[in-house]
N, CA and C atoms as a LAMMPS dump frame, in Angstrom:
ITEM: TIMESTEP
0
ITEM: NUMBER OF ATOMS
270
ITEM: BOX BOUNDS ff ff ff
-5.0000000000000000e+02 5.0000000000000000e+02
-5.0000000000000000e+02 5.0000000000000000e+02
-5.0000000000000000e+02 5.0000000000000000e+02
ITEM: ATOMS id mol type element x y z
1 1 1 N 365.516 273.902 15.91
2 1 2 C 365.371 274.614 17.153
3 1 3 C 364.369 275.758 16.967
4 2 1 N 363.401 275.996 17.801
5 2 2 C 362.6 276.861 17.575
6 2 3 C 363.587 278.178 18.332
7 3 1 N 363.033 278.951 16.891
8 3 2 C 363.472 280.406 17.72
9 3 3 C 362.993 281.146 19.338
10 4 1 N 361.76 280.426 19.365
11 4 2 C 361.058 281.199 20.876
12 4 3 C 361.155 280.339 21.905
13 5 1 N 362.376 279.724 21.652
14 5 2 C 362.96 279.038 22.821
15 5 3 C 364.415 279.241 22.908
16 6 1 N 364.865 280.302 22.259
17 6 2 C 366.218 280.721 22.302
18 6 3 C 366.025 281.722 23.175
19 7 1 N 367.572 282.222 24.095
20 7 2 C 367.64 283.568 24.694
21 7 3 C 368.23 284.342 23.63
22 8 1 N 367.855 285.524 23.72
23 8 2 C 368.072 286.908 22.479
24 8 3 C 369.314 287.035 23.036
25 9 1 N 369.843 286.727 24.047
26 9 2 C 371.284 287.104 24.946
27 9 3 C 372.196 286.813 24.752
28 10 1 N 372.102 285.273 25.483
29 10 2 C 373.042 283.896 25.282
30 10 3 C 372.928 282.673 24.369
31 11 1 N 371.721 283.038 23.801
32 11 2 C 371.311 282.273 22.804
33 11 3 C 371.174 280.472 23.248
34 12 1 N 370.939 280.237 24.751
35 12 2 C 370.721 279.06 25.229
36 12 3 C 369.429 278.732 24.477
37 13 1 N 369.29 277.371 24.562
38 13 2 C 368.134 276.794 24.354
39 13 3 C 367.911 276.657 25.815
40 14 1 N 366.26 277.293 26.089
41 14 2 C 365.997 277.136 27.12
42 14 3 C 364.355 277.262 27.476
43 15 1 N 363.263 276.586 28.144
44 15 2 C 362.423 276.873 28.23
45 15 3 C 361.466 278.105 29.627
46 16 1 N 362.647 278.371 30.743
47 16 2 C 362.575 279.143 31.384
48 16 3 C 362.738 280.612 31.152
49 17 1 N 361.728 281.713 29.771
50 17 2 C 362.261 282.301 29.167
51 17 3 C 361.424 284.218 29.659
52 18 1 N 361.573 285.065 29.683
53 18 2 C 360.763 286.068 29.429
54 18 3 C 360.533 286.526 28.456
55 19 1 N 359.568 287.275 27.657
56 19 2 C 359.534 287.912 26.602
57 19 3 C 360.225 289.575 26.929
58 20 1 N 360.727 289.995 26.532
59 20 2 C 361.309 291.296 26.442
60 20 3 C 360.823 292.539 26.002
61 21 1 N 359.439 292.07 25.609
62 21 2 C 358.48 293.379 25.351
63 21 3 C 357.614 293.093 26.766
64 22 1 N 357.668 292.473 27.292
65 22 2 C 356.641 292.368 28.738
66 22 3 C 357.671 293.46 29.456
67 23 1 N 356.379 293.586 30.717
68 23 2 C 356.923 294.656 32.07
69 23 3 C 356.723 294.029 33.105
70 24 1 N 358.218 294.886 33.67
71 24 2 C 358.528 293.866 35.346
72 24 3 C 358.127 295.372 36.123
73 25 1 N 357.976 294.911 37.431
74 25 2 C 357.631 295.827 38.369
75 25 3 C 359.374 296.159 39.159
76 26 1 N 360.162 297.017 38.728
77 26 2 C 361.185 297.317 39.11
78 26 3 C 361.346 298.597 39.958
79 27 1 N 361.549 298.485 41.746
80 27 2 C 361.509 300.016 42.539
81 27 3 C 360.062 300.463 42.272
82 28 1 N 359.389 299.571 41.956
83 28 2 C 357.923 300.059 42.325
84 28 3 C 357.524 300.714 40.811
85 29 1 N 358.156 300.318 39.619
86 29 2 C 357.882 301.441 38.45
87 29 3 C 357.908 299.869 37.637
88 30 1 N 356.707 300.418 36.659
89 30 2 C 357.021 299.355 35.522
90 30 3 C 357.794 299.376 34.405
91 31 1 N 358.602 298.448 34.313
92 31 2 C 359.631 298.795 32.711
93 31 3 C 359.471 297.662 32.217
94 32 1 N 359.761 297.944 30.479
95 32 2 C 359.796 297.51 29.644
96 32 3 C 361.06 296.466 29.837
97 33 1 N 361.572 294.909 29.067
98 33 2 C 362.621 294.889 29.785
99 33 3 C 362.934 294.902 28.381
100 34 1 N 362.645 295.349 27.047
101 34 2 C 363.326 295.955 26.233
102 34 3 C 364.059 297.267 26.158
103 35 1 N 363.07 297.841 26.954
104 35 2 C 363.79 299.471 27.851
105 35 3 C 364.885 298.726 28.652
106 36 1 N 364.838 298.525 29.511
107 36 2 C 366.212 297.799 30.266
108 36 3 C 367.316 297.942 29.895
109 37 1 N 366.91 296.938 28.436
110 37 2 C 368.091 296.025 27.733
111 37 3 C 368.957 297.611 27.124
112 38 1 N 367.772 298.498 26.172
113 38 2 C 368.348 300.148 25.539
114 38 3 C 369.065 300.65 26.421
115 39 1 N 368.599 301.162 27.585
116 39 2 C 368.993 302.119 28.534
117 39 3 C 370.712 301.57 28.936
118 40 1 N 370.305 300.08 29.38
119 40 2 C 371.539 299.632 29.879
120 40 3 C 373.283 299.108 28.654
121 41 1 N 372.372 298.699 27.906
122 41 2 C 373.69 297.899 27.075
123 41 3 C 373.294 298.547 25.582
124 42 1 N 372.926 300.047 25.528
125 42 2 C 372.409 300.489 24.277
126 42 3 C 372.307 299.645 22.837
127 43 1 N 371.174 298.525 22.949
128 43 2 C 371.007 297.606 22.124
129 43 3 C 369.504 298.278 21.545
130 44 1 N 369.257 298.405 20.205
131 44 2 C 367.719 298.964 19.875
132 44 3 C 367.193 297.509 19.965
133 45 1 N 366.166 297.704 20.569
134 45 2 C 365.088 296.355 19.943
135 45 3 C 363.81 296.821 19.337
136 46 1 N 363.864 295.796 18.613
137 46 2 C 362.361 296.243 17.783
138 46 3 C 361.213 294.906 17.599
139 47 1 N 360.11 294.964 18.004
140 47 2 C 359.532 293.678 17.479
141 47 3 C 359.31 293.562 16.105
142 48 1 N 359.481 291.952 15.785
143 48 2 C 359.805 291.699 14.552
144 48 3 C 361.057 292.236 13.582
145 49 1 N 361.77 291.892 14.429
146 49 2 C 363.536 292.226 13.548
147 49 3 C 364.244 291.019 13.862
148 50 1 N 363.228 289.612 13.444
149 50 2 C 364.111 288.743 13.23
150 50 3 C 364.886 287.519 14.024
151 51 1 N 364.837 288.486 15.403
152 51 2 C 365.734 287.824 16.653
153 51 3 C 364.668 287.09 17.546
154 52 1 N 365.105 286.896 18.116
155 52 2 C 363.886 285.761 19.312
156 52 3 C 363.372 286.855 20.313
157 53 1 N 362.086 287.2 20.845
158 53 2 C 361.437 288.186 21.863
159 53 3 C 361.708 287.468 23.293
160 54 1 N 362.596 286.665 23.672
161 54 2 C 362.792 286.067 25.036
162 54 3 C 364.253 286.067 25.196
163 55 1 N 364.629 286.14 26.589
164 55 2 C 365.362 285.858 27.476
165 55 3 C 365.35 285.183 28.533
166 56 1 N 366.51 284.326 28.811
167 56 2 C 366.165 283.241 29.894
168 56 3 C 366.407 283.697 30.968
169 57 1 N 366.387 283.445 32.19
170 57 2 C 366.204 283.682 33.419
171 57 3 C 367.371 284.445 33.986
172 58 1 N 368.521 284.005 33.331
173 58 2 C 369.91 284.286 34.107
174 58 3 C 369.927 285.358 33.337
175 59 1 N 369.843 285.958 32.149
176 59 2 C 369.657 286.886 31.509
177 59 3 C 369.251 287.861 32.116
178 60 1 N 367.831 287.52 32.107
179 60 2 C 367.132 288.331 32.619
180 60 3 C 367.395 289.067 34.352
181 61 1 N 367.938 288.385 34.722
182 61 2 C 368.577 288.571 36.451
183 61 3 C 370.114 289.759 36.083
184 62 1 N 370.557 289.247 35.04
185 62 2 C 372.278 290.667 34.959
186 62 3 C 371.463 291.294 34.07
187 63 1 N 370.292 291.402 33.334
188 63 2 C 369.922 292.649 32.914
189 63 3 C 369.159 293.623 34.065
190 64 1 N 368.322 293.038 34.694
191 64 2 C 368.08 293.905 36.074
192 64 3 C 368.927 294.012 37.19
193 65 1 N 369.702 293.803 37.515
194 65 2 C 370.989 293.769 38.141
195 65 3 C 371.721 295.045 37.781
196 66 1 N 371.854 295.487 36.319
197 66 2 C 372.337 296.145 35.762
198 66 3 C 371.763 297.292 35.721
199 67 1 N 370.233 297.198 35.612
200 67 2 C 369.648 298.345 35.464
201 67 3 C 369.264 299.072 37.027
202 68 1 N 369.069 298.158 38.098
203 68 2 C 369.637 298.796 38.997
204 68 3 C 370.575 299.199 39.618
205 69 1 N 372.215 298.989 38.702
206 69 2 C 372.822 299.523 39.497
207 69 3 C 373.137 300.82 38.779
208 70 1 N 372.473 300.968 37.526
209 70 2 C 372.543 302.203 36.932
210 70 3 C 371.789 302.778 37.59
211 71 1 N 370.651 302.778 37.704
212 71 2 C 370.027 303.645 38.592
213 71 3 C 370.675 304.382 39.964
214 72 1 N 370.772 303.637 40.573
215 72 2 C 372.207 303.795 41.9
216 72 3 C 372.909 304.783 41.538
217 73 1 N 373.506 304.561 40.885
218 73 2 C 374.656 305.581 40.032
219 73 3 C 374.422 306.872 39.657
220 74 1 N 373.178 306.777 39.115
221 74 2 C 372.459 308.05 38.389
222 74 3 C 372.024 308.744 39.962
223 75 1 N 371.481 307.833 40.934
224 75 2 C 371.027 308.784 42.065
225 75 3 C 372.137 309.499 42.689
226 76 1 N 373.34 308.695 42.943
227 76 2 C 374.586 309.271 43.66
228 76 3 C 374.57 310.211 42.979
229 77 1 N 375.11 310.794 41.3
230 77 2 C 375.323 311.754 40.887
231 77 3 C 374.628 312.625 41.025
232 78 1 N 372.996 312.293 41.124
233 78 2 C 372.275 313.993 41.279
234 78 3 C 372.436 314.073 42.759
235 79 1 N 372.858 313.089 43.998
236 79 2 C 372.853 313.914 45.232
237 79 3 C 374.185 314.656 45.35
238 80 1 N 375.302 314.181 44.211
239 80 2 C 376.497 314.813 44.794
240 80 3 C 375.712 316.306 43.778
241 81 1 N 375.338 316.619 42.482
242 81 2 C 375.404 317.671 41.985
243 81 3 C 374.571 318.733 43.281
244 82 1 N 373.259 317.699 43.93
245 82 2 C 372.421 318.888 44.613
246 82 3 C 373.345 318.767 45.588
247 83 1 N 373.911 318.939 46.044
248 83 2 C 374.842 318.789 47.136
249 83 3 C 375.955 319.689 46.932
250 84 1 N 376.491 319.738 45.873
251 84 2 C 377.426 320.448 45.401
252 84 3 C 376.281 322.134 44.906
253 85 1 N 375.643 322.106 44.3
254 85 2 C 374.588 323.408 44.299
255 85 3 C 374.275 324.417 45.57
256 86 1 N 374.219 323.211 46.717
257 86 2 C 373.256 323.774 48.23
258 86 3 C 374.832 324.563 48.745
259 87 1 N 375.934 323.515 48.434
260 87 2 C 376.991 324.532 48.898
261 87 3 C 377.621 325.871 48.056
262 88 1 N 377.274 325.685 46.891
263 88 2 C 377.479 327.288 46.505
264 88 3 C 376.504 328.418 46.914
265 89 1 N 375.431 327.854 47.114
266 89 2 C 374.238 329.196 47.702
267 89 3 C 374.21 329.064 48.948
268 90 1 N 375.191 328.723 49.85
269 90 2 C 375.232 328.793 51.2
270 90 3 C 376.39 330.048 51.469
């Protein structure tokens, strides 16, 4: 089995794959979807450590899935903090 037809994820054999050092256009910003993968499921990646540089499709869909709903999350919290700020200096 060739390694660059494995997912780094699920480890399917699969030829529908991304590389994970490429950038997606996510909310209009480009990311890494090795950044993704850190930010979201604190996994380091490194090229050349061995593992396969792809992910297959479905992968790749709950890793951005994920990373936007972190994002989401992160926005609620700074509107409740500025929100919570505007009412103490009122």
């Amino acid at each position: 089995m060739e390694s660059n037809k494995i997912c780094r994820s699920c480890l399917r054999n699969t030829e529908n794959l991304r590389n994970i050092f490429s950038t997606e256009e996510i909310l209009g910003q480009h990311v890494q979807l090795s950044e993704i993968l850190a930010s979201c499921f604190s996994v380091l990646i490194t090229k050349n450590d061995g593992y396969s540089e792809n992910i297959c499709l479905k992968c790749f869909q709950l890793a951005k899935l994920s990373y936007l709903f972190r994002k989401l999350l992160k926005a609620l919290q700074q509107r409740k903090t500025c929100r919570e700020h505007y009412d103490i200096l009122r």
